[in-house]
N, C-alpha and C positions, 0 to 999 in steps of 0.2 A: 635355814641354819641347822648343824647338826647336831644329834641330842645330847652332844659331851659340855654343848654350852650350859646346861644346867647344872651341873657338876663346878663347875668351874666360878658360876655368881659369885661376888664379892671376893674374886683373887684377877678381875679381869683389868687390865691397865687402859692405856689410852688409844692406842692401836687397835685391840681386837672391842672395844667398847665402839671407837667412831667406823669402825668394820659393820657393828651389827646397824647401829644408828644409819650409816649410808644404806642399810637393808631398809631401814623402815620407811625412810623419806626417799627410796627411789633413786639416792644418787649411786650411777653405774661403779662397780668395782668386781671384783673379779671372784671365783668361785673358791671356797677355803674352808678348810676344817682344822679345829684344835685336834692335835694328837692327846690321847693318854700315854703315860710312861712305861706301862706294861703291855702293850697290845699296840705299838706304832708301826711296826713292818706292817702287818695286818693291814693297818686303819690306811695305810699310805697306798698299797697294792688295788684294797677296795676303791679309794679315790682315783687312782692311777687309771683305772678299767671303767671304772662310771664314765670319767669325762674322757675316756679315750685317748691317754698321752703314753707318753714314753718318759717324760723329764718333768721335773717340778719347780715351785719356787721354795725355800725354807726358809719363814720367818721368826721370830723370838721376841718375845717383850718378856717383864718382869711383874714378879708383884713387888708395886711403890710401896707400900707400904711395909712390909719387909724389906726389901732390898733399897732405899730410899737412894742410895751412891748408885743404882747400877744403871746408869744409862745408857751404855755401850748396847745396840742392840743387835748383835752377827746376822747376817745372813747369808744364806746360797741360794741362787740363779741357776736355771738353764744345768739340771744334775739330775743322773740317773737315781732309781735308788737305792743300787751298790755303792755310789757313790755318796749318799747321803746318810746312808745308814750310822758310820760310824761318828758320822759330824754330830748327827741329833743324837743317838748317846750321849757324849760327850756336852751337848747343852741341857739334855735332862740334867747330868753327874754335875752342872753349876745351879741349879736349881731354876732352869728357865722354864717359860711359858714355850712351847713350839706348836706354832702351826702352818699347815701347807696351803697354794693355793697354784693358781693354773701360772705355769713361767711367762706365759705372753710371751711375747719377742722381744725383750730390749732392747736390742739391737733397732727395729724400726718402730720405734718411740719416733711418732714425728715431729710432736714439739712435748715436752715436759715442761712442767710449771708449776707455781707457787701463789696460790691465790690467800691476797694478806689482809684480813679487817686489823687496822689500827684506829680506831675512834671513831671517827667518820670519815675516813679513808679508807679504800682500799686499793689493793695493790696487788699488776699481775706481773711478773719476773720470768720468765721465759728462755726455756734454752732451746737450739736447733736441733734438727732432724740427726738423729742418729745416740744424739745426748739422754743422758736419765735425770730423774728428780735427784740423787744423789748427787750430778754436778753442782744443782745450785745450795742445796743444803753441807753441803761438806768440802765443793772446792772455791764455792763465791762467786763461780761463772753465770753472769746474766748476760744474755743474748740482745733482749728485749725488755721493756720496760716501762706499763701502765697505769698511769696512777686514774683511779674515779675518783668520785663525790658522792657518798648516800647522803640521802634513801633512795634518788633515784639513776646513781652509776654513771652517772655525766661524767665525761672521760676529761678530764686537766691536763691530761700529759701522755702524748706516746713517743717514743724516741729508741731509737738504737742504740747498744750501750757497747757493741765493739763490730772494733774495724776490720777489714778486708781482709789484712794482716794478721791481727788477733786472730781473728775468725779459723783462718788456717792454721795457728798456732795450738790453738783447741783442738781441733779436729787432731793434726800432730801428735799433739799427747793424750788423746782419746783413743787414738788407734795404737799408740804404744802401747797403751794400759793394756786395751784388748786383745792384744796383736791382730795381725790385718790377715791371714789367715781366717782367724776366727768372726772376724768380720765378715771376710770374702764368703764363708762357708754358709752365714745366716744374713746374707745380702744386705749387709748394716745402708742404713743412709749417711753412715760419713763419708759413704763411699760415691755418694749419689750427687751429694752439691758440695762448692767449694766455696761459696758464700751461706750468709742468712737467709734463710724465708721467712720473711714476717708470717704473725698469726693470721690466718686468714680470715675473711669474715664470719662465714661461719663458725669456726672457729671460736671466735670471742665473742657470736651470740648465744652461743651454747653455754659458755662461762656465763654471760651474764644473765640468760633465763635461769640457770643453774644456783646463782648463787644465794636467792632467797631460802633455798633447801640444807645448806651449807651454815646459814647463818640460825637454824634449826638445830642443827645435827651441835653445831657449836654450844647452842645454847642449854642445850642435856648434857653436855661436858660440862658445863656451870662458866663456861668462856666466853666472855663480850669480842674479845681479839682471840685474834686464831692463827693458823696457818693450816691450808687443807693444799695438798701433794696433788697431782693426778699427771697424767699423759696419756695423748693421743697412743695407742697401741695398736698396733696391727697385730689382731688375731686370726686371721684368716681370712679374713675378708676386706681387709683394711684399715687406715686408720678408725679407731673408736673411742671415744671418752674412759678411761678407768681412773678413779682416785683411790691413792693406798694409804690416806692418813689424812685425820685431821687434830692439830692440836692449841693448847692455848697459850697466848703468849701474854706475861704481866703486864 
């Protein structure tokens, strides 16, 4: 982690908190620095050249405590940093938290997902190859859909939650949103299947060796229920596990 996190103690939210906690318990996420507000071109160029990219991710949370209303939390994907520079201004100038981290490809997300502790339930919600965590938390789209039983994950329930049809229909207006250009350009996987691929095995033992680390990470948020983000990413070398959030739900 870098040393801006000490500066920042006690204004840190739920994002860049369950950020460091996946640093401590080892669950995979991606590489990211808080910017300061007077030195970000800098800090973003030094990051740019460390890990050897051209484009970044821009993320934002708030401090709760001051800003209790502001839940809205912007972001930008897959951006130079010409292209970022005046955006992150402009979320300094609303009094955000901003920090960077590697863009991944989300374009081949091979499956994203939503893994849910409700009581002694859990719950994994799943979207297809080409999809992001944002489908399911913001447009309702579940692909797939698996319910356990703790403490020890006995699976009650897996089933598909859309058709052949649907399926295509997602894809449709996934590729609208992105235009298919921009797809074509970073080899999206919507463009690769026209059905679901279920999770794979591996896949859902990797969640479920995973998820004792998870229910840690929740537990230092002061959270029994949760909800923790991740997807498969392909970083260069293929799909890999990254989670970008864990948080709690009443």
């Amino acid at each position: 982690l870098y040393n801006t996190w000490g500066f920042l103690i006690g204004m840190v939210t739920h994002k860049l908190r369950s950020l460091e906690l996946f640093s401590k318990y080892s669950v995979p996420s991606v590489p990211y620095k808080i910017l300061a507000k007077d030195k970000f071109e800098r800090e973003i160029k030094e990051f740019l050249k460390h890990h050897k990219m051209k484009k970044l991710m821009v993320r934002t949370d708030v401090n709760e405590t001051l800003y209790p209303s502001a839940i809205h939390r912007p972001a930008l994907n897959d951006v130079t940093l010409e292209e970022a520079l005046p955006k992150i201004k402009a979320f300094f100038e609303e009094n955000r938290i901003v920090f960077i981290m590697h863009p991944a490809n989300i374009y081949r997300n091979f499956h994203s997902l939503n893994v849910m502790r409700i009581n002694n339930d859990v719950f994994i919600e799943v979207v297809g190859p080409g999809f992001i965590a944002i489908d399911l938390n913001r447009k309702g789209w579940v692909h797939e859909h698996i319910k356990l039983k703790l403490p020890d994950l006995t699976i009650l329930e897996r089933k598909l939650m859309a058709s052949q049809e649907k399926y295509k229909e997602h894809i449709a207006l996934k590729l609208q949103e992105v235009g298919i250009e921009k797809a074509k350009e970073n080899h999206s996987y919507l463009l690769e299947y026209d059905g679901y691929i279920p999770l794979s095995e591996d896949e859902l033992k990797f969640i479920l060796d995973i998820y004792g680390k998870l229910d840690n990470v929740a537990a230092e948020l002061g959270h029994t229920n949760f909800v923790a983000s991740m997807s498969f990413v392909d970083l260069g070398n293929g799909p890999e596990p990254i989670f970008w959030d864990l948080y709690g739900l009443k």
